[in-house]
PDB file of N, CA, C and O in Angstrom:
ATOM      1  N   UNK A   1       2.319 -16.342  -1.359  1.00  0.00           N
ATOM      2  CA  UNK A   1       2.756 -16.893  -0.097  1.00  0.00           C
ATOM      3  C   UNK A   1       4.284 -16.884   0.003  1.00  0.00           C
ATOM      4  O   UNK A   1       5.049 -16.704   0.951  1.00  0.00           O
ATOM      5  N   UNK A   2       4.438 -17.098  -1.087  1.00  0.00           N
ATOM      6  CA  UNK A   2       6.424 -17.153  -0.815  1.00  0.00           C
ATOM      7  C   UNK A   2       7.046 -15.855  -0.846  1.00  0.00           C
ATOM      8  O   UNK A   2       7.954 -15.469  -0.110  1.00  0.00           O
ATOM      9  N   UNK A   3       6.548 -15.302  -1.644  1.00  0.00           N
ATOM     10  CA  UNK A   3       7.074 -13.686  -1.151  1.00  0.00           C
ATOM     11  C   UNK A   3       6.708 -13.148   0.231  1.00  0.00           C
ATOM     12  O   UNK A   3       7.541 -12.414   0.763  1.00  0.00           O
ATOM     13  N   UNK A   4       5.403 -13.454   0.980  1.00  0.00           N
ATOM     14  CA  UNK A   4       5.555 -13.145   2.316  1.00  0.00           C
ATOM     15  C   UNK A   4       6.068 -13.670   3.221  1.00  0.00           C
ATOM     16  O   UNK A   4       5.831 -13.344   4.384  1.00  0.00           O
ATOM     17  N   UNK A   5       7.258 -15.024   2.732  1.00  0.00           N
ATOM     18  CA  UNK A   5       7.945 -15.674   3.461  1.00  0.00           C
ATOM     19  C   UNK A   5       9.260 -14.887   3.309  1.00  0.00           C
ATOM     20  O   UNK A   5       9.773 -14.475   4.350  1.00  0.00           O
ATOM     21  N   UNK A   6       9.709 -14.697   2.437  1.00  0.00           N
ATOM     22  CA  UNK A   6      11.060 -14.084   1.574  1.00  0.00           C
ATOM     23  C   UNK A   6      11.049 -12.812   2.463  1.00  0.00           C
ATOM     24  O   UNK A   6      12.043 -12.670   3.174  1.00  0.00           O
ATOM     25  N   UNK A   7      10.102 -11.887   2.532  1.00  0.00           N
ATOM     26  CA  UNK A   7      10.214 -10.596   3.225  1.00  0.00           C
ATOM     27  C   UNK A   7      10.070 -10.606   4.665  1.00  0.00           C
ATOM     28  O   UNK A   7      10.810  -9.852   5.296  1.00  0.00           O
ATOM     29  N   UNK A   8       9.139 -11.425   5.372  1.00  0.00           N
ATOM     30  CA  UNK A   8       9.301 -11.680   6.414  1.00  0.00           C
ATOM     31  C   UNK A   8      11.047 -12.379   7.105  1.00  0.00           C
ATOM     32  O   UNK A   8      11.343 -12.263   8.294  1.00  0.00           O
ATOM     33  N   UNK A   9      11.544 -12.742   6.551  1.00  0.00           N
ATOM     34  CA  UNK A   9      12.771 -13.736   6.167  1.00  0.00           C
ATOM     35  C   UNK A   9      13.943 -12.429   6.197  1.00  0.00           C
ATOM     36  O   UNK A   9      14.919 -12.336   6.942  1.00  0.00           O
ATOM     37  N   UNK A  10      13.508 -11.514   5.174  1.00  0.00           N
ATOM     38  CA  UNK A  10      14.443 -10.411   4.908  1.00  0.00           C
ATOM     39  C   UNK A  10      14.509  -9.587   6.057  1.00  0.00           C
ATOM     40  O   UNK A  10      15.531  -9.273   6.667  1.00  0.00           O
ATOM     41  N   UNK A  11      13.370  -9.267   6.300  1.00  0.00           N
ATOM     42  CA  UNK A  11      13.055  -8.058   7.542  1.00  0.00           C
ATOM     43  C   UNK A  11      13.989  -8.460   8.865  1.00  0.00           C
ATOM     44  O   UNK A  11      14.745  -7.811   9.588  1.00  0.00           O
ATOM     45  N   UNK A  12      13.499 -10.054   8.815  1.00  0.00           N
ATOM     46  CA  UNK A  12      14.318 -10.407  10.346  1.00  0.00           C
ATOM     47  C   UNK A  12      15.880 -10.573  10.578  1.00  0.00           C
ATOM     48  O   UNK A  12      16.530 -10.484  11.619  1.00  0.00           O
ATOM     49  N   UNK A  13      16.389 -10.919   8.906  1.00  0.00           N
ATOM     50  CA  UNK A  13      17.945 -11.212   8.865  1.00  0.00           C
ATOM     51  C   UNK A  13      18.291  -9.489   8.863  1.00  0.00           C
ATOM     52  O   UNK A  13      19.385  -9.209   9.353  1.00  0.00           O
ATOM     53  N   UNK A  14      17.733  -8.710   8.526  1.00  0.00           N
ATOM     54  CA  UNK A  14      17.970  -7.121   8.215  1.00  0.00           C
ATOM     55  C   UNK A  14      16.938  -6.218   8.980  1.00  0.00           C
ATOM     56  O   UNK A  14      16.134  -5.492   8.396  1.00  0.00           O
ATOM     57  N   UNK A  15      16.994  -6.282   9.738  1.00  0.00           N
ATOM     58  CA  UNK A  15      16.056  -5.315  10.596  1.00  0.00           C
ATOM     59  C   UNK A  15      16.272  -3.793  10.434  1.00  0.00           C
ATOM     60  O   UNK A  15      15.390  -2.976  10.698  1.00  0.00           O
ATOM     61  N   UNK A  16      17.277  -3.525  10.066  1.00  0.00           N
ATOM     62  CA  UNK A  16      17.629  -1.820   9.219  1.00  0.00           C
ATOM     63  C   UNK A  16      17.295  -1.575   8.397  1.00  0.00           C
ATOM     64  O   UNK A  16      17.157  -0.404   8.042  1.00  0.00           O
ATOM     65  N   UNK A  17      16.904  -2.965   7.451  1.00  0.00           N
ATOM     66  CA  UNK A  17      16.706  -2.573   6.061  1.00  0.00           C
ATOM     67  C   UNK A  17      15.633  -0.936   5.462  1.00  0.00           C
ATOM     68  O   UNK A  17      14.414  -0.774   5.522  1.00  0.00           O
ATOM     69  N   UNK A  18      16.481  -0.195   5.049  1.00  0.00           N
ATOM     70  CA  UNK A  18      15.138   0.734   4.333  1.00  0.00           C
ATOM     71  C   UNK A  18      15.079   1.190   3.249  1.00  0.00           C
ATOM     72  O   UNK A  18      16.017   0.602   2.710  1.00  0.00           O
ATOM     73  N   UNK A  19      14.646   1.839   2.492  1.00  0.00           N
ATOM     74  CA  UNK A  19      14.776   2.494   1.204  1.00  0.00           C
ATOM     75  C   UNK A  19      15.245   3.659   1.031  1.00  0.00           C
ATOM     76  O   UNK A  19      14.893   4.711   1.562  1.00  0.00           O
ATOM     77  N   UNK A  20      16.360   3.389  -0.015  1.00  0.00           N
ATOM     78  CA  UNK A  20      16.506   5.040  -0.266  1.00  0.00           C
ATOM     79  C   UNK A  20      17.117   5.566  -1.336  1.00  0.00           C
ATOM     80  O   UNK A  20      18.260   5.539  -1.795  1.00  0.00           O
ATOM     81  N   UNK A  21      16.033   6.079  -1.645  1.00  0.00           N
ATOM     82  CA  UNK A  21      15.823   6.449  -3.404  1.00  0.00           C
ATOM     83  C   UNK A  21      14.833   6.117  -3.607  1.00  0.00           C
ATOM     84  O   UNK A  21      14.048   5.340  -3.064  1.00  0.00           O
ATOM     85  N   UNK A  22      14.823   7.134  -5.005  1.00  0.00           N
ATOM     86  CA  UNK A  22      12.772   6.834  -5.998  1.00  0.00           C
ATOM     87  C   UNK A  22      12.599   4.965  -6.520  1.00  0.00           C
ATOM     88  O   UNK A  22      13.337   4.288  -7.236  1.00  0.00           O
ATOM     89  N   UNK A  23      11.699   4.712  -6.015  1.00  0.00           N
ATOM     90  CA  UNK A  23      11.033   3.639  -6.295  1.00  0.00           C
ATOM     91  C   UNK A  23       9.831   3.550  -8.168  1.00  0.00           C
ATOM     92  O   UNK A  23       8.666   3.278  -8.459  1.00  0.00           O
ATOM     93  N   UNK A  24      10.624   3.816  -8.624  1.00  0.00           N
ATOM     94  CA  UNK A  24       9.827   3.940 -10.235  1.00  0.00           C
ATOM     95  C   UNK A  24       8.652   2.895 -10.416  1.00  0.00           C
ATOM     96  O   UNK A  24       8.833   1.679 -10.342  1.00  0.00           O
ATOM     97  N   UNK A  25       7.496   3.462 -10.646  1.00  0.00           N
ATOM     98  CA  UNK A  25       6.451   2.460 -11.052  1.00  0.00           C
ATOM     99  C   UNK A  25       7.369   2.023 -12.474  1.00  0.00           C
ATOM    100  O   UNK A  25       8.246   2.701 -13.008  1.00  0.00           O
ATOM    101  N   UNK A  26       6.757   0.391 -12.978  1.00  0.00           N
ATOM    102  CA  UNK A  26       6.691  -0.115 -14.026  1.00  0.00           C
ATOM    103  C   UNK A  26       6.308   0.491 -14.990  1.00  0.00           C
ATOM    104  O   UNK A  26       7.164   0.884 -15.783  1.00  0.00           O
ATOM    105  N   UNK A  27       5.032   0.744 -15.224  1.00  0.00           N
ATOM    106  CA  UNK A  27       4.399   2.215 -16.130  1.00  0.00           C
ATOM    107  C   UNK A  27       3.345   0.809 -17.286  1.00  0.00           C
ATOM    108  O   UNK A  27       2.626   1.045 -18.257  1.00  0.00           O
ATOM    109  N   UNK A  28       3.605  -0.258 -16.784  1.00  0.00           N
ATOM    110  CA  UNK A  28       2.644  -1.208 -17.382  1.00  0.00           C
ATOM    111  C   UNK A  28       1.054  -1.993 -16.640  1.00  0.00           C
ATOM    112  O   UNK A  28       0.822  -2.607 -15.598  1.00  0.00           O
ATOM    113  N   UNK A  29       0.122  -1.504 -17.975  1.00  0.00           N
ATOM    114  CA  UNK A  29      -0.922  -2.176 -16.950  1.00  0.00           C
ATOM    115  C   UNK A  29      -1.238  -3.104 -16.521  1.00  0.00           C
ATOM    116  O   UNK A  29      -2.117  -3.249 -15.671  1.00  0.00           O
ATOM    117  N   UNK A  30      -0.327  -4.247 -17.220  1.00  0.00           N
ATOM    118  CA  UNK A  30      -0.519  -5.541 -16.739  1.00  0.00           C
ATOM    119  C   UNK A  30       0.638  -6.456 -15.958  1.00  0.00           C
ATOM    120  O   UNK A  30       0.447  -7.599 -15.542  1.00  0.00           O
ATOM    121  N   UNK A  31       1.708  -5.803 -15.866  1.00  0.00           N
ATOM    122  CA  UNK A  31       2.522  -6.190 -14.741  1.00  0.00           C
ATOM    123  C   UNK A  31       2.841  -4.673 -14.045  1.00  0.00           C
ATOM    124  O   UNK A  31       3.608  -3.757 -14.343  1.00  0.00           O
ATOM    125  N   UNK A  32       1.716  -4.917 -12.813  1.00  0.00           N
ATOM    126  CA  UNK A  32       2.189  -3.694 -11.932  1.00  0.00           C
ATOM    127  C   UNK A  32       3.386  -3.636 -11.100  1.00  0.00           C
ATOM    128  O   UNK A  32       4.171  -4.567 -11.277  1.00  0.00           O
ATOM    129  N   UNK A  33       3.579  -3.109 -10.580  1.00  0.00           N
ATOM    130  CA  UNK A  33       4.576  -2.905  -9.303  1.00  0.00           C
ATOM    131  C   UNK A  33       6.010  -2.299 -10.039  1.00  0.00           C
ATOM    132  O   UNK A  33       6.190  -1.771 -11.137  1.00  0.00           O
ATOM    133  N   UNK A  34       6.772  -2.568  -9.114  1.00  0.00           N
ATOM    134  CA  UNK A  34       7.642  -1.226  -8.989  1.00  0.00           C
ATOM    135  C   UNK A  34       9.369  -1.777 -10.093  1.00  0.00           C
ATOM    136  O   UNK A  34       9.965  -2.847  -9.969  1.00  0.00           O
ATOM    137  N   UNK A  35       9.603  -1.041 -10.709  1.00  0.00           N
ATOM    138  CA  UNK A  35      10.644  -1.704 -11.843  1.00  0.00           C
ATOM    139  C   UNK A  35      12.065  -1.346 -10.802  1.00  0.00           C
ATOM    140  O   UNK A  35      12.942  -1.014 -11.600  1.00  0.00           O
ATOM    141  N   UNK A  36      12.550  -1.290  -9.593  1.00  0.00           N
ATOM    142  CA  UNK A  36      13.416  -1.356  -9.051  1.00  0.00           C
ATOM    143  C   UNK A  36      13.067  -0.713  -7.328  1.00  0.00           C
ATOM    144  O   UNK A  36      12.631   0.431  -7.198  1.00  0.00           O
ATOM    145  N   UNK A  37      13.269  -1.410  -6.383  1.00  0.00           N
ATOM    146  CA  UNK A  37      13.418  -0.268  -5.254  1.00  0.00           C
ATOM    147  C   UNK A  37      14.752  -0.451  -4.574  1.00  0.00           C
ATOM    148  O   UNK A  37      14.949  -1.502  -3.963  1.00  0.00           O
ATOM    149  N   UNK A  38      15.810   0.606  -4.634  1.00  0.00           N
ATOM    150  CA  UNK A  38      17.037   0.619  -4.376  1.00  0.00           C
ATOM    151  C   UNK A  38      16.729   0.287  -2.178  1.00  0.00           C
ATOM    152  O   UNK A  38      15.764   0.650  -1.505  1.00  0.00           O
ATOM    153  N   UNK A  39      17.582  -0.239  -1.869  1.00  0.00           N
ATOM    154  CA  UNK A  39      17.393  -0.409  -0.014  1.00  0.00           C
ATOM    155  C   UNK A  39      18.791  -0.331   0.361  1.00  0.00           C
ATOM    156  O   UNK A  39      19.764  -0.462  -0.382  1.00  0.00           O
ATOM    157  N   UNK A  40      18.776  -0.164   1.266  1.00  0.00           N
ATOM    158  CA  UNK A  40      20.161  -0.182   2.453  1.00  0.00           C
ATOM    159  C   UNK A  40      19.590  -0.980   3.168  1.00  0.00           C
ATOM    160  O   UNK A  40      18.443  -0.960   3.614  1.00  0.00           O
ATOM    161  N   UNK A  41      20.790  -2.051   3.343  1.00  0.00           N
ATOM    162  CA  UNK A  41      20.143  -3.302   4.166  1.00  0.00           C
ATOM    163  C   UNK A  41      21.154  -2.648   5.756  1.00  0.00           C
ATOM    164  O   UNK A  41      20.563  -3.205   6.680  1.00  0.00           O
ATOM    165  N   UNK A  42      21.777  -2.185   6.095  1.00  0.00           N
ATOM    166  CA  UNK A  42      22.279  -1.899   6.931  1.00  0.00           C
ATOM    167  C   UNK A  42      22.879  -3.144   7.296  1.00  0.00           C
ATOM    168  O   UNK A  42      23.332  -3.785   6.348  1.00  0.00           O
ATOM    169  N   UNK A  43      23.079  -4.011   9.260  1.00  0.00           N
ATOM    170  CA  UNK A  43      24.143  -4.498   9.455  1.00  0.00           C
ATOM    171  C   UNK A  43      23.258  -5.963   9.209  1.00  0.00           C
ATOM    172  O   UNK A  43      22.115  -5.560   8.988  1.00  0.00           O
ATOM    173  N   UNK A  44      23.250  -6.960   9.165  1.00  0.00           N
ATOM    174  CA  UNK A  44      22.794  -8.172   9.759  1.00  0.00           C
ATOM    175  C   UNK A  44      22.821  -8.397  10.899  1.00  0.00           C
ATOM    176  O   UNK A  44      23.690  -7.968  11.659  1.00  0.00           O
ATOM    177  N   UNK A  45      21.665  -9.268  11.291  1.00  0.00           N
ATOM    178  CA  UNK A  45      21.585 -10.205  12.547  1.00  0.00           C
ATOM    179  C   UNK A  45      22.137 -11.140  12.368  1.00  0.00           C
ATOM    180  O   UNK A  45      21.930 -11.461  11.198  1.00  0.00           O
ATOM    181  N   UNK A  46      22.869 -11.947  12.924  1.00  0.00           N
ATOM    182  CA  UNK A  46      23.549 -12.624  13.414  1.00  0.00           C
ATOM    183  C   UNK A  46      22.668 -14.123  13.543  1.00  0.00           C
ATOM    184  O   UNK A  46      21.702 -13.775  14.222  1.00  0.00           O
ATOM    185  N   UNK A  47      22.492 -15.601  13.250  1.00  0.00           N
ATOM    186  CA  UNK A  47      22.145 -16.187  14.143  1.00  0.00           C
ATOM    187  C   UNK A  47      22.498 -17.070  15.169  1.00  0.00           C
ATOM    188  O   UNK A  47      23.618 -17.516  14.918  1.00  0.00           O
ATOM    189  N   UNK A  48      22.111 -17.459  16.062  1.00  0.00           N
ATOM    190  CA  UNK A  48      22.643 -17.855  16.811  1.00  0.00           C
ATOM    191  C   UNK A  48      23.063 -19.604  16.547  1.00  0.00           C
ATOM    192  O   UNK A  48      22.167 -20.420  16.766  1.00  0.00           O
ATOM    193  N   UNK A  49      24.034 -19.961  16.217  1.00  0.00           N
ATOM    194  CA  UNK A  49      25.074 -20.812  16.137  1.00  0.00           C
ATOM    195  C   UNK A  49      23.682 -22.520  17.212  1.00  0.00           C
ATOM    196  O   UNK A  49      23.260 -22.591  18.366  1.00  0.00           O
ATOM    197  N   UNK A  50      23.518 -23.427  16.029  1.00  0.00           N
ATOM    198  CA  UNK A  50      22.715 -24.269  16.981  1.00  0.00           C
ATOM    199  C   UNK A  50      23.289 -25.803  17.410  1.00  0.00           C
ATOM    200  O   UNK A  50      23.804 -26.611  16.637  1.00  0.00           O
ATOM    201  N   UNK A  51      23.133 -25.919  18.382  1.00  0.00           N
ATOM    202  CA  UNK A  51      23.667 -26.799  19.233  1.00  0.00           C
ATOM    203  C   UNK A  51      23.455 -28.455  18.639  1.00  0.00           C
ATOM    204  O   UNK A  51      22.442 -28.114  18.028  1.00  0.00           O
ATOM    205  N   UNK A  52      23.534 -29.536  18.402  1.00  0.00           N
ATOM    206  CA  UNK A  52      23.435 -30.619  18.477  1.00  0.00           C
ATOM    207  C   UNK A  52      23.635 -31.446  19.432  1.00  0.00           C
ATOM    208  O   UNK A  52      23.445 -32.650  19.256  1.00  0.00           O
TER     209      UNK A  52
END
């Protein structure tokens, strides 16, 4: 759950964000996923400044 908060979170502060470069599997069977994925976050969004 918190990682689909974190990326949802990421996506919206970085809406450019993409990858670029090889994404290397781990190469282990018991912790899968990926041992680095390089990104270009491009510019930020901005938020909007909140009122009190």
């Amino acid at each position: 759950m918190e990682g689909a908060i974190a990326l949802r979170t990421l996506y919206e502060r970085f809406p450019d964000l993409r990858i670029v470069g090889d994404a290397p599997h781990r190469g282990l069977a018991n912790l899968r996923g990926y041992q680095r994925i390089p990104v270009a976050l491009g510019s930020a969004r901005t938020q909007d400044p909140v009122s009190l």
